[in-house]
C-alpha positions as CSV (number, residue, x, y, z in Angstrom):
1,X,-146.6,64.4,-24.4
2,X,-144.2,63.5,-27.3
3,X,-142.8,67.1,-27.2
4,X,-142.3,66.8,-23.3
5,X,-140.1,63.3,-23.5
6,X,-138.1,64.7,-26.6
7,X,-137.7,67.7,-24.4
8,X,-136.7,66.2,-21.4
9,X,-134.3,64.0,-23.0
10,X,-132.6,66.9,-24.3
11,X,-132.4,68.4,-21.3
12,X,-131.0,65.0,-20.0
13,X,-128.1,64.5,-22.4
14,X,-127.4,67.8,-22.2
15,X,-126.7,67.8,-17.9
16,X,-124.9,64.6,-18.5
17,X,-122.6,66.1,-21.3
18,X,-121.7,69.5,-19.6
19,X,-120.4,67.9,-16.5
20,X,-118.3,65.4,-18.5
21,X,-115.9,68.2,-18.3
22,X,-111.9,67.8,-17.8
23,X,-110.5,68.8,-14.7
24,X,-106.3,69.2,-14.5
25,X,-105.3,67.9,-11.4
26,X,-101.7,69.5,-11.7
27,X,-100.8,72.5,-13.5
28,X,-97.3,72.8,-12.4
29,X,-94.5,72.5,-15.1
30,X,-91.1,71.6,-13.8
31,X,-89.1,74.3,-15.8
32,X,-87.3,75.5,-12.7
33,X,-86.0,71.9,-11.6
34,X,-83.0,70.0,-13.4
35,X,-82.9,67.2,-15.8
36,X,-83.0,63.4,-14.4
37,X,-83.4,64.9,-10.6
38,X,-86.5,64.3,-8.4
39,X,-89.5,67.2,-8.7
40,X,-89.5,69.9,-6.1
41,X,-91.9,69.0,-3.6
42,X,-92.7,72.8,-3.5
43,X,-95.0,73.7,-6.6
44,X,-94.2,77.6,-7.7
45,X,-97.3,79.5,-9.6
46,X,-100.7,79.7,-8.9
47,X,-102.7,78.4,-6.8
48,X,-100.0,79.1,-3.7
49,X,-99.2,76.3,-1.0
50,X,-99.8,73.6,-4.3
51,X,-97.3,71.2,-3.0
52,X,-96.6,67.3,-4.3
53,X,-95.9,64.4,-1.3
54,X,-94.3,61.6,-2.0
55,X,-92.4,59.2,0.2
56,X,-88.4,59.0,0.2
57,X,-88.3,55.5,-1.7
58,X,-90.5,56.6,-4.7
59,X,-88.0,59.5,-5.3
60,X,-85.4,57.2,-7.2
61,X,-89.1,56.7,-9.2
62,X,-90.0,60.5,-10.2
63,X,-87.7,62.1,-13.1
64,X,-87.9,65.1,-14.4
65,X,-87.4,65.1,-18.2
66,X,-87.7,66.7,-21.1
67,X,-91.5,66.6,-23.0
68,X,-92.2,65.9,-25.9
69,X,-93.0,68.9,-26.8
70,X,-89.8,70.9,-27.3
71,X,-88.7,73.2,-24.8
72,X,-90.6,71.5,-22.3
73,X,-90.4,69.8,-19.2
74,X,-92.3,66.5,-17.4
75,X,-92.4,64.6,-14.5
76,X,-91.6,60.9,-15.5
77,X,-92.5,58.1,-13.2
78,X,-90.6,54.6,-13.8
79,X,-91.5,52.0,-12.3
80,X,-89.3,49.2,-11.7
81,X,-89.6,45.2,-12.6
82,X,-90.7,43.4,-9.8
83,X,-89.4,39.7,-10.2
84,X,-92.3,37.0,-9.5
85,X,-91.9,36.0,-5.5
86,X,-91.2,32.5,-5.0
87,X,-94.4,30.7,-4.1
C-alpha cells in the first residue's frame, strides 16, 4: 500500500510538472520595422496570417526599440502618467 501512494505521488508531481511548460505567445521579432515607429500590424514568419490588433490611440504607446541584446529589436510599450481625477 506504501509502494502504491509513493507511486502515485510520483506519478502526480510528475503530470503537474510536465504541463508547467512555457508557451511564447509571440515569436515575431521587429527586425524589418524602424526604430521609435509603431510595430507592423502584419507579423512576417511563421505561422502565416500571425497579425497584432491594437487600436489607433495605443499606437503613440507601442515603440519599437532596440533590445537589450545587441543587434536586436523589441516592441516597447509606455504607458503614460495618468494625473489623479479630481474627486
Amino acid at each position: 500500500m506504501k509502494k502504491l501512494f509513493l507511486y502515485s505521488a510520483a506519478i502526480a508531481s510528475y503530470c503537474l510538472l510536465s504541463a508547467c511548460q512555457s508557451t511564447k505567445i509571440l515569436t515575431a521579432t521587429f527586425e524589418a520595422d524602424a526604430i521609435n515607429s509603431p510595430p507592423a500590424k502584419d507579423l512576417p514568419g511563421d505561422p502565416s496570417g500571425d497579425a497584432i490588433e491594437y487600436h489607433n490611440a495605443v499606437a503613440p504607446l507601442l515603440k519599437v526599440q532596440n533590445s537589450a541584446i545587441s543587434g536586436s529589436k523589441a516592441l516597447h510599450y509606455t504607458a503614460l502618467t495618468v494625473n489623479n481625477p479630481p474627486p
